[in-house]
Rosetta silent file (secondary structure, phi, psi, omega in degrees, C-alpha in Angstrom):
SEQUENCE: XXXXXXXXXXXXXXXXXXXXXXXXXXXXXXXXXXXXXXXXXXXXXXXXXXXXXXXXXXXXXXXXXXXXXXXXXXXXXXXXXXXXXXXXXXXXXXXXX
SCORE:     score description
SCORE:     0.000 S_00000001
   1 L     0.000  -33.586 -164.217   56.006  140.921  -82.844 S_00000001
   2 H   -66.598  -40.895 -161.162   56.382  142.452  -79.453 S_00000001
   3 H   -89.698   -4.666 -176.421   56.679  138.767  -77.308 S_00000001
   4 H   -72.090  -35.637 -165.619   59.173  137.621  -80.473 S_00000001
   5 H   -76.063  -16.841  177.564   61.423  140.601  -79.612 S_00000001
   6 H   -65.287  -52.536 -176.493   61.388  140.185  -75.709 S_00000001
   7 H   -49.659  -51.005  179.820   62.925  136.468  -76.330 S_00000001
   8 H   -53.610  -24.245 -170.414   65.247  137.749  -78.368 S_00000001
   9 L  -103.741   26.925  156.424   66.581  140.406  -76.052 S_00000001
  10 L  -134.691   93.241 -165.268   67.184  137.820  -73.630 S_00000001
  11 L   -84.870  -16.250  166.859   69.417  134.873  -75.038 S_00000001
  12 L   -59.308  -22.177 -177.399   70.360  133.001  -72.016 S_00000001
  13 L   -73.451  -37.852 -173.206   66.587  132.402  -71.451 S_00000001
  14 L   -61.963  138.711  178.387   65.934  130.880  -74.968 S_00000001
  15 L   -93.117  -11.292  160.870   66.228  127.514  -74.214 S_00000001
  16 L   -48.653   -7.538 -177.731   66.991  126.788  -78.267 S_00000001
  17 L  -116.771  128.612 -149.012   70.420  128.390  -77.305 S_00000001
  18 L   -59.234  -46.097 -130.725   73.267  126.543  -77.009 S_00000001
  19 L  -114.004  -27.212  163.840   75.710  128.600  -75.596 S_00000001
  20 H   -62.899  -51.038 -128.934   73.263  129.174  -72.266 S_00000001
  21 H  -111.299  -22.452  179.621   73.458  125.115  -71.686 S_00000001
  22 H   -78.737  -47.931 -165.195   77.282  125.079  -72.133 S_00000001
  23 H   -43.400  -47.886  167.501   77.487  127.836  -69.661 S_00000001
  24 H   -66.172  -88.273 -152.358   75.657  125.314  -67.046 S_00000001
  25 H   -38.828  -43.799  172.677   77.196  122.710  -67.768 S_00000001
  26 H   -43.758  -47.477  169.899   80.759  124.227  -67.106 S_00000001
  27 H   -40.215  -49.816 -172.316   79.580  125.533  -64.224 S_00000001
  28 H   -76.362  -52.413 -166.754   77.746  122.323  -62.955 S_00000001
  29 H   -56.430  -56.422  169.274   81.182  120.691  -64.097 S_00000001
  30 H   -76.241  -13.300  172.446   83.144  123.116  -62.161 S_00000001
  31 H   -89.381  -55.932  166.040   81.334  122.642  -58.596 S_00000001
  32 H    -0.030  -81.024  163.327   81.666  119.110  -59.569 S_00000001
  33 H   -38.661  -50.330 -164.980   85.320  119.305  -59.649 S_00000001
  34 H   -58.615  -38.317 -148.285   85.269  121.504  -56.428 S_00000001
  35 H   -77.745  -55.561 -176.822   83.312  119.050  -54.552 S_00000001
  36 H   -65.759  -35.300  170.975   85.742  116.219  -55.401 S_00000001
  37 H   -87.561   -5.061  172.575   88.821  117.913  -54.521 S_00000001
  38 H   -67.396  -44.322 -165.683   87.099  118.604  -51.434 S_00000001
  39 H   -94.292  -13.747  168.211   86.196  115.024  -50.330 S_00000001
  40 H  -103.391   22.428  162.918   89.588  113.755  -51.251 S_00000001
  41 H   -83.455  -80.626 -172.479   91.318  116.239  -49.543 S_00000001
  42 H   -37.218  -34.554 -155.923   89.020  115.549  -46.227 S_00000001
  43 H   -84.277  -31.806  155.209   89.629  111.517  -47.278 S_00000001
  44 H   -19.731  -90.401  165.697   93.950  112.300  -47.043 S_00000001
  45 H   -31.291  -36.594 -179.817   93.683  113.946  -44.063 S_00000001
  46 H   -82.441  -26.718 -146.908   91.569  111.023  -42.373 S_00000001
  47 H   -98.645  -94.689  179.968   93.971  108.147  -43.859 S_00000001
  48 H    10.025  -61.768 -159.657   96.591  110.400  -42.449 S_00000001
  49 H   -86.164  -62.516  159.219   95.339  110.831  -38.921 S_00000001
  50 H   -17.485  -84.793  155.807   94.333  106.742  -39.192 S_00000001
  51 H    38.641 -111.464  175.857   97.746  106.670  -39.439 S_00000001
  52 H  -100.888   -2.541  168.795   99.285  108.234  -36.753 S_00000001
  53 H   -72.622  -43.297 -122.607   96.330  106.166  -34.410 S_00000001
  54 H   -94.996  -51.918  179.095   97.514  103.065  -36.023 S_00000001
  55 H   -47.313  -70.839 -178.603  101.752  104.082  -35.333 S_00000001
  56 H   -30.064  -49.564 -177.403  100.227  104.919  -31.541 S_00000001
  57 H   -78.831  -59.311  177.059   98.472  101.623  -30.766 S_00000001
  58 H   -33.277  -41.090 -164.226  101.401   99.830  -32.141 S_00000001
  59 H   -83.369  -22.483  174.391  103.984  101.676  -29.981 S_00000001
  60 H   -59.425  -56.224 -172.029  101.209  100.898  -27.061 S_00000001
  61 H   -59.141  -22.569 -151.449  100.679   97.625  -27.960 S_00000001
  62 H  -101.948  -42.173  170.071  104.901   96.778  -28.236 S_00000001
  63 H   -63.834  -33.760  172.525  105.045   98.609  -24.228 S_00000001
  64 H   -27.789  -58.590  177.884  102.389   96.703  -23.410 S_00000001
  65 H   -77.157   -4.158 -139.505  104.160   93.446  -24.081 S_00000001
  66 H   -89.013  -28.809 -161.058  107.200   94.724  -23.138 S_00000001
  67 H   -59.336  -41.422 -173.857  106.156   95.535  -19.302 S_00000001
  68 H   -45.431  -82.684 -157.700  104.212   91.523  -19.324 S_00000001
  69 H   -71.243   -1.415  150.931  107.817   89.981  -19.680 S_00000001
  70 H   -65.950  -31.162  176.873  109.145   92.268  -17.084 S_00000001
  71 H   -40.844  -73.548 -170.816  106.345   90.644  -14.864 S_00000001
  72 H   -50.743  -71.899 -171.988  106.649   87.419  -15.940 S_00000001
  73 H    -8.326  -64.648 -171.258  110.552   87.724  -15.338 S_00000001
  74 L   -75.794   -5.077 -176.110  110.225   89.077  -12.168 S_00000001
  75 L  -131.432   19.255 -119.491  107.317   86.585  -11.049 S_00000001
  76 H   -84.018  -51.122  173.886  107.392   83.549  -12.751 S_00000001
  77 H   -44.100  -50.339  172.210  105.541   81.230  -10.305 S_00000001
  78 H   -52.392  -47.295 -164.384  102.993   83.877   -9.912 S_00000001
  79 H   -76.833  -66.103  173.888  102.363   84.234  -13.666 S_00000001
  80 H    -7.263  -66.362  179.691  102.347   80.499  -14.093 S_00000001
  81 H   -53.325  -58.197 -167.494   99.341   80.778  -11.797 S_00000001
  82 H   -67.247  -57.395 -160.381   97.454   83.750  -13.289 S_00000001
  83 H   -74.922  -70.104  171.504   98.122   82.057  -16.594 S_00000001
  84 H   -53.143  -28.049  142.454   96.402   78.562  -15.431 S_00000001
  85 H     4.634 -102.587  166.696   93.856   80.523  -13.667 S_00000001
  86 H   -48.241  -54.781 -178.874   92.514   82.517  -16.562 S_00000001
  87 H   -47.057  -56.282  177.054   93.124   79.122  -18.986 S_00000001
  88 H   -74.458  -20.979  168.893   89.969   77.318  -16.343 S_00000001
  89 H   -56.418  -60.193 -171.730   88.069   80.339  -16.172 S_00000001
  90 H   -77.284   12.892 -176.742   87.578   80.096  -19.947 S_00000001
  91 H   -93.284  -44.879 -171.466   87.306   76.683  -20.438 S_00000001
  92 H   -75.421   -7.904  166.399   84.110   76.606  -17.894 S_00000001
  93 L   -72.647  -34.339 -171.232   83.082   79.764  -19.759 S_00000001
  94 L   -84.424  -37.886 -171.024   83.412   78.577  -22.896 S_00000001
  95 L   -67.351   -3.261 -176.227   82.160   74.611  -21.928 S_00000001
  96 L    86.288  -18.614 -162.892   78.677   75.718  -21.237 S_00000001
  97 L  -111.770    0.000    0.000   78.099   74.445  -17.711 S_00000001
């Protein structure tokens, strides 16, 4: 009688009781949840910051091009040159020999 009444006087322990097992599960349910608003919070923030890299290299990339046709402008023979140059470097680079 004695080991019926300790189980009784503890009902989260019985595992026959239902009402212990919901209690995890919410629980389990609720870190769940937590977890999830966590990593798409963190995954925002990265798309976010991606972003403003992506806006950067663009605005790099469009001075980039912008300064080359000031070059070329201002050099044109010279660029010609650099530009046929470069074109035989990579052909014998590319050709194998």
């Amino acid at each position: 009688m004695e080991h019926t009444q300790s189980v009784q006087s503890k009902p989260d322990a019985n595992p026959g009781n239902g009402q212990g097992k919901h209690e995890q599960v919410e629980r389990a349910a609720e870190g769940a949840h937590e977890t999830v608003d966590k990593m798409a919070d963190a995954t925002h923030k990265a798309a976010d910051a991606i972003g403003e890299k992506g806006a950067q290299l663009q605005d790099l990339q469009e001075e980039w091009m912008e300064n080359a046709r000031e070059y070329i402008n201002k050099n044109p023979v010279k660029s010609v040159g650099i530009a046929v140059a470069g074109g035989f470097l990579l052909s014998r680079l590319l050709s194998g020999r």
